[in-house]
C-alpha positions as CSV (number, residue, x, y, z in Angstrom):
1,X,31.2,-42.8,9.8
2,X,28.3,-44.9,10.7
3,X,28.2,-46.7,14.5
4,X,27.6,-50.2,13.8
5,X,24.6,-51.1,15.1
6,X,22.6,-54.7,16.0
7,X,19.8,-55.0,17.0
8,X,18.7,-58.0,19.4
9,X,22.5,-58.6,20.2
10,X,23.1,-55.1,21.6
11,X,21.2,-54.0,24.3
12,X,20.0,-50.5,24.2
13,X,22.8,-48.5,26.3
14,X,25.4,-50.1,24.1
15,X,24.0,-48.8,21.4
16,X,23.5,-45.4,22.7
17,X,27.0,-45.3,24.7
18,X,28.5,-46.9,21.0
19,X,26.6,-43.7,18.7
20,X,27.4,-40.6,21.3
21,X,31.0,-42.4,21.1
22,X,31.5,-42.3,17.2
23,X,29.5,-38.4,16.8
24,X,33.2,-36.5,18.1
25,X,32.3,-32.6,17.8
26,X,28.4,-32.7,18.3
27,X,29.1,-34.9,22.0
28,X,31.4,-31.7,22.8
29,X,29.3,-29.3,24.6
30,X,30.9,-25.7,24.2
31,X,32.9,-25.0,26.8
32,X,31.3,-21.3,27.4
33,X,28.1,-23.5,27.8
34,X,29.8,-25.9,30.5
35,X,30.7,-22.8,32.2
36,X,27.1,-21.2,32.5
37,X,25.8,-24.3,33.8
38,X,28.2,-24.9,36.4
39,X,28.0,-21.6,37.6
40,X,24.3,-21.4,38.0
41,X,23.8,-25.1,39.7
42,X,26.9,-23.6,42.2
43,X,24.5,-22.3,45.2
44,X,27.6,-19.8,46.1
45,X,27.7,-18.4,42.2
46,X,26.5,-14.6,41.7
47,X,25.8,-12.4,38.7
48,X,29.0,-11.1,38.9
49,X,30.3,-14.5,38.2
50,X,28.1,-15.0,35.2
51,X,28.4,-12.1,33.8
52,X,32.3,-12.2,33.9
53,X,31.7,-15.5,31.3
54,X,29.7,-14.2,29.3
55,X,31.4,-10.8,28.6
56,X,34.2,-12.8,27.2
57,X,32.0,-13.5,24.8
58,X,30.6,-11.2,22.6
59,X,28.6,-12.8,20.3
60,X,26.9,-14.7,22.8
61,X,26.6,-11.4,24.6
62,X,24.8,-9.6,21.9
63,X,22.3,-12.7,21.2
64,X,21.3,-13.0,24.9
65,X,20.9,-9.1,24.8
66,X,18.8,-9.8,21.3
67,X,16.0,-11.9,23.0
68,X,16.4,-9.8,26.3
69,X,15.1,-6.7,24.0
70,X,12.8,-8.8,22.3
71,X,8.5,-8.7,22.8
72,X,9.2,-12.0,24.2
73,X,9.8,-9.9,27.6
74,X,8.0,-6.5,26.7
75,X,10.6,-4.7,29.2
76,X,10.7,-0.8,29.5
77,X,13.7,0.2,28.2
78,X,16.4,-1.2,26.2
79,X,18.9,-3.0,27.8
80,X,22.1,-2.4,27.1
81,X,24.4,-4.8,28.9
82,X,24.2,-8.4,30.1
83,X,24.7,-7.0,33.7
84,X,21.2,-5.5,33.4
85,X,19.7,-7.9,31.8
86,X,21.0,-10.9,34.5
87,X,19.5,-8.4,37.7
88,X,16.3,-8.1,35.4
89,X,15.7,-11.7,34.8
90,X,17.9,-13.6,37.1
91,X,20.5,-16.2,36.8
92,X,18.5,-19.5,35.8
93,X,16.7,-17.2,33.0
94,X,19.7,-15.7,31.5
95,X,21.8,-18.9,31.7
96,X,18.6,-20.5,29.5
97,X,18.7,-18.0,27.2
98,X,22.5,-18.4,27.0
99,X,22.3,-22.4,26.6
100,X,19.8,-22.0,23.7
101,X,21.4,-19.3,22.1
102,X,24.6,-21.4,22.3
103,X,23.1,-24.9,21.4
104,X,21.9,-23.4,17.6
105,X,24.8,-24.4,16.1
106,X,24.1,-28.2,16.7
107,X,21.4,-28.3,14.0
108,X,23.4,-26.5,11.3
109,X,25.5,-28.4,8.7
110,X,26.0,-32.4,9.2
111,X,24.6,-35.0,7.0
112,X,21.6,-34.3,4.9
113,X,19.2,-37.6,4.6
114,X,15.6,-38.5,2.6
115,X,13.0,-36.5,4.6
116,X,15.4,-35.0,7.1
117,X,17.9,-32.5,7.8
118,X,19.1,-30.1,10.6
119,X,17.2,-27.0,9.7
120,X,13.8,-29.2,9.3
121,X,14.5,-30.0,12.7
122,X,15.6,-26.7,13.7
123,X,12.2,-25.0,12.9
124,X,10.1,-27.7,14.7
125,X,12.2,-27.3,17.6
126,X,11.6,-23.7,17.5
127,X,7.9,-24.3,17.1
128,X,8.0,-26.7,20.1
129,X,9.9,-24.0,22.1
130,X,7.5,-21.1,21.0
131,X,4.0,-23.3,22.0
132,X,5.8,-24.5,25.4
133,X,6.3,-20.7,26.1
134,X,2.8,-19.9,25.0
135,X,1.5,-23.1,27.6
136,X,3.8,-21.5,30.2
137,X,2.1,-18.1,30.3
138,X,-1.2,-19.3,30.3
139,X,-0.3,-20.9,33.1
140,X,1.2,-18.3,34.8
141,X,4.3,-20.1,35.2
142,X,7.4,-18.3,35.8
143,X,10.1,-20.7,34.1
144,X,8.8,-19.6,31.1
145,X,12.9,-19.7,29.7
146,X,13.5,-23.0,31.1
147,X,10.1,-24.5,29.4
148,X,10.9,-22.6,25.9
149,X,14.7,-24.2,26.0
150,X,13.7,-27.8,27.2
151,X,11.3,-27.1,24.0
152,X,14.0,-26.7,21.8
153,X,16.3,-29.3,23.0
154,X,13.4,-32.0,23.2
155,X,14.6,-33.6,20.1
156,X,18.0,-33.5,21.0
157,X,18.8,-37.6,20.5
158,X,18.0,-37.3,16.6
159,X,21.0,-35.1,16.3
160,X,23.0,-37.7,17.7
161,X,21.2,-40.1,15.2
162,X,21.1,-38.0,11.7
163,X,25.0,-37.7,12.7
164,X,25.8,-41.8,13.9
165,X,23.2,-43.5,12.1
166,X,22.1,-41.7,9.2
167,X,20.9,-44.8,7.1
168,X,19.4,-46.3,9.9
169,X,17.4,-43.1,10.5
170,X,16.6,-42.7,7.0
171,X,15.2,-46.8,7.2
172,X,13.0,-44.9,10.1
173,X,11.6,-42.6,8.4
174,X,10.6,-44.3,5.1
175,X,9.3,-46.9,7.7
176,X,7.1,-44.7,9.1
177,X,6.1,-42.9,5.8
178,X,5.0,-46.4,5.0
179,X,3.1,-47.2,7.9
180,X,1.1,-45.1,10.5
181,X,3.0,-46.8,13.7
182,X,4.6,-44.6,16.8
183,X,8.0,-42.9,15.5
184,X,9.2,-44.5,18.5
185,X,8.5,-48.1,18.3
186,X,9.6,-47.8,15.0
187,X,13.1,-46.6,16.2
188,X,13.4,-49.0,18.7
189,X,12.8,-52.1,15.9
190,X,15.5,-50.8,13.9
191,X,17.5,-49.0,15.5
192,X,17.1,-51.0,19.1
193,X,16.8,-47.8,21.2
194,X,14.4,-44.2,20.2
195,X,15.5,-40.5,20.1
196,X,14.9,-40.0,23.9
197,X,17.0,-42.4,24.7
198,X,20.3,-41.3,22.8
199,X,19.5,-37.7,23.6
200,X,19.1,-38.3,27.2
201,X,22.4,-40.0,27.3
202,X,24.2,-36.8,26.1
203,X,22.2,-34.7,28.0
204,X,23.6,-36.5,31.1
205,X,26.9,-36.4,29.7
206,X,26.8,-32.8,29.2
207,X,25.2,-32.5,33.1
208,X,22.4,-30.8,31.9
209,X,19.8,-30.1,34.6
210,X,17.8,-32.8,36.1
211,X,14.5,-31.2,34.5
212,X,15.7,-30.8,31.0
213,X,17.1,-34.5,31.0
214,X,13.5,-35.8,32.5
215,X,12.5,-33.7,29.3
216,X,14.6,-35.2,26.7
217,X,14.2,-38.3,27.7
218,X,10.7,-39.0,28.1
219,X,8.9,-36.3,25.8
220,X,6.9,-39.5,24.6
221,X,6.4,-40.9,27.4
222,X,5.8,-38.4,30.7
223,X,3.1,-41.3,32.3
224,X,6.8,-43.4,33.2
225,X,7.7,-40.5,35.6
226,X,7.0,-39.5,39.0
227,X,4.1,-36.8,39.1
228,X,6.3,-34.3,40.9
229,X,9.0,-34.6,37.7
230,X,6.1,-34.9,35.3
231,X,5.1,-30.9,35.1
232,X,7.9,-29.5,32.6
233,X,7.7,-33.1,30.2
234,X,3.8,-32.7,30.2
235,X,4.1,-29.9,28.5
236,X,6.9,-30.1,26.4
237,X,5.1,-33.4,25.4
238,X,1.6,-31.5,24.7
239,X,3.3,-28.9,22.8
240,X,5.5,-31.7,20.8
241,X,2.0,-33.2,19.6
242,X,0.4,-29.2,18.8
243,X,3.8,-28.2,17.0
244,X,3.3,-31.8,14.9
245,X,0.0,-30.9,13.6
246,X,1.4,-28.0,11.8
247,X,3.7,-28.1,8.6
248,X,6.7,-26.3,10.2
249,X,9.6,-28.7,10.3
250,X,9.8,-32.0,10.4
251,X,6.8,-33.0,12.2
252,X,6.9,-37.0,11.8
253,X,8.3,-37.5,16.0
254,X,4.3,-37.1,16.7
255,X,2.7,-37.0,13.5
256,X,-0.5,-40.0,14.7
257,X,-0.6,-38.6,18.4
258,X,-4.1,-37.2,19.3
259,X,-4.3,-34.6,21.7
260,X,-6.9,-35.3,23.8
261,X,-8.8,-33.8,26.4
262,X,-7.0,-35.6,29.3
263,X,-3.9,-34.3,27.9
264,X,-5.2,-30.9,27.3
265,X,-6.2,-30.9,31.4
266,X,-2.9,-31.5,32.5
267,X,-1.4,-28.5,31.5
268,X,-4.2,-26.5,32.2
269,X,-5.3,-25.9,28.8
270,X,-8.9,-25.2,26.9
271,X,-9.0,-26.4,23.8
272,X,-9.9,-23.0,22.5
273,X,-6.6,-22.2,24.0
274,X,-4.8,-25.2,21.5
275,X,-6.7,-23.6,18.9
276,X,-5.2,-20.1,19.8
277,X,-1.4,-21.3,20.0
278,X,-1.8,-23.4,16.5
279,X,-3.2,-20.0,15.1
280,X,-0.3,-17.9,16.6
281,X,2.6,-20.6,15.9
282,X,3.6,-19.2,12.6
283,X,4.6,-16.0,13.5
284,X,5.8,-17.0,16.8
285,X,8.1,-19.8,15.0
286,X,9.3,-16.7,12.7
287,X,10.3,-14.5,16.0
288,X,12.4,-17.6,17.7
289,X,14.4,-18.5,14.3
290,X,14.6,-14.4,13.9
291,X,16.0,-14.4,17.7
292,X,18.7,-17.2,17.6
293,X,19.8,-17.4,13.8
294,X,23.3,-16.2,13.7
């Protein structure tokens, strides 16, 4: 069913709070998921403890085992067991790779709309994921698994949309088909509040980390944060803008955005380096949906 939604009458939170509300089974986190979280923010939590959760598991076993085995790390070996794999890579990379692997189901199924659908969005989350990865090494960061997943749960608030407000996301998009104006500012006429702000809710709700809300919630907009919470939504926002100058997915979030050299600088990127990842995307796009399709 719809949320009812006014604009100009309703301020924005209502109409968030009123939308995650109405959705039912997409505001449910899975429970193995609230586990993994909890364990890792608990400072006293060990692998043991981790790996106890996800053994009960097994297909979420064998897909964290699937990426851990995949040329994304390039480790000697195959690993055979998510004990291994959590000594290996640690706690916080595991418990991303099991939040992402977990989270797929979210954009399959639901309601199908003009010029969107979950698998559209799927593949430019993937390709958002992929490029903040391929920022991260360059940089020589090593939350290169918490960058990739905060790239694929950027556009989390238009699941919440395509699922409350279908019609008034499909006004959205025609809109903005009609008319080159910010995906954003057109949301916020319509709708009265934008993606970030519906998938930032649920992100709270879900107690996501404080880094991957920041993310979520200001993907568009990373100048509105502090500079020392700015780093991850930099470049989740740089790679939103690359990912949208392809034709994978459903690229209309940052379809006018111009990267510019200011932006480029922030994350510590050449522009022969954009020109690189863009080259690359394709393929890497094709590994990440190969990695996480069930």
């Amino acid at each position: 069913m719809q949320a009812t939604v006014k604009p100009g009458l309703n301020d924005a939170a209502t109409i968030v709070n009123s939308a995650i509300t109405s959705v039912g089974e997409i505001a449910t986190l899975p429970e193995i998921t609230v586990r993994i979280i909890k364990i890792v923010e608990d400072p006293k939590s060990t692998a043991r403890d981790l790996h106890e959760v996800i053994r009960n598991d097994p297909a979420l076993a064998s897909k964290i085992l699937k990426v851990v085995n995949s040329a994304f790390y390039g480790l000697p070996g195959q690993i055979n067991n998510v004990d291994r794999a959590i000594v290996l890579l640690g706690l916080s990379a595991v418990k991303n790779i099991a939040i992402a692997a977990s989270m797929t189901r979210l954009f399959q199924g639901g309601v199908t709309i003009d010029g969107f659908n979950g698998m559209e969005l799927w593949r430019h989350s993937a390709a958002v994921g992929a490029v903040c990865r391929s920022i991260a090494k360059i940089q020589g960061a090593q939350c290169m698994e918490e960058v990739f997943l905060a790239g694929l749960m950027h556009d989390l608030g238009l699941l919440i949309m395509r699922q409350a407000l279908p019609r008034k996301l499909a006004e959205v998009i025609a809109k903005h088909r009609a008319a080159p104006k910010a995906f954003t500012q057109i949301e916020e006429e319509i709708i009265g509040a934008d993606h970030q702000a519906f998938g930032q809710a649920l992100a709270t709700k879900w107690r996501f980390p404080r880094g991957l809300c920041a993310v979520i919630g200001y993907h568009h907009k990373p100048q509105l944060l502090a500079p020392e919470f700015r780093s991850m939504v930099e470049i989740v926002h740089v790679a939103d803008i690359l990912a949208c100058k392809t034709d994978i997915g459903f690229t209309r979030t940052h379809g006018h955005a111009e990267l510019t050299p200011e932006l480029l600088q922030a994350v510590g990127l050449k522009q022969t380096d954009a020109d690189v990842i863009l080259a690359e995307l394709p393929e890497n796009v094709r590994a990440t949906e190969a990695l996480f399709q069930n």
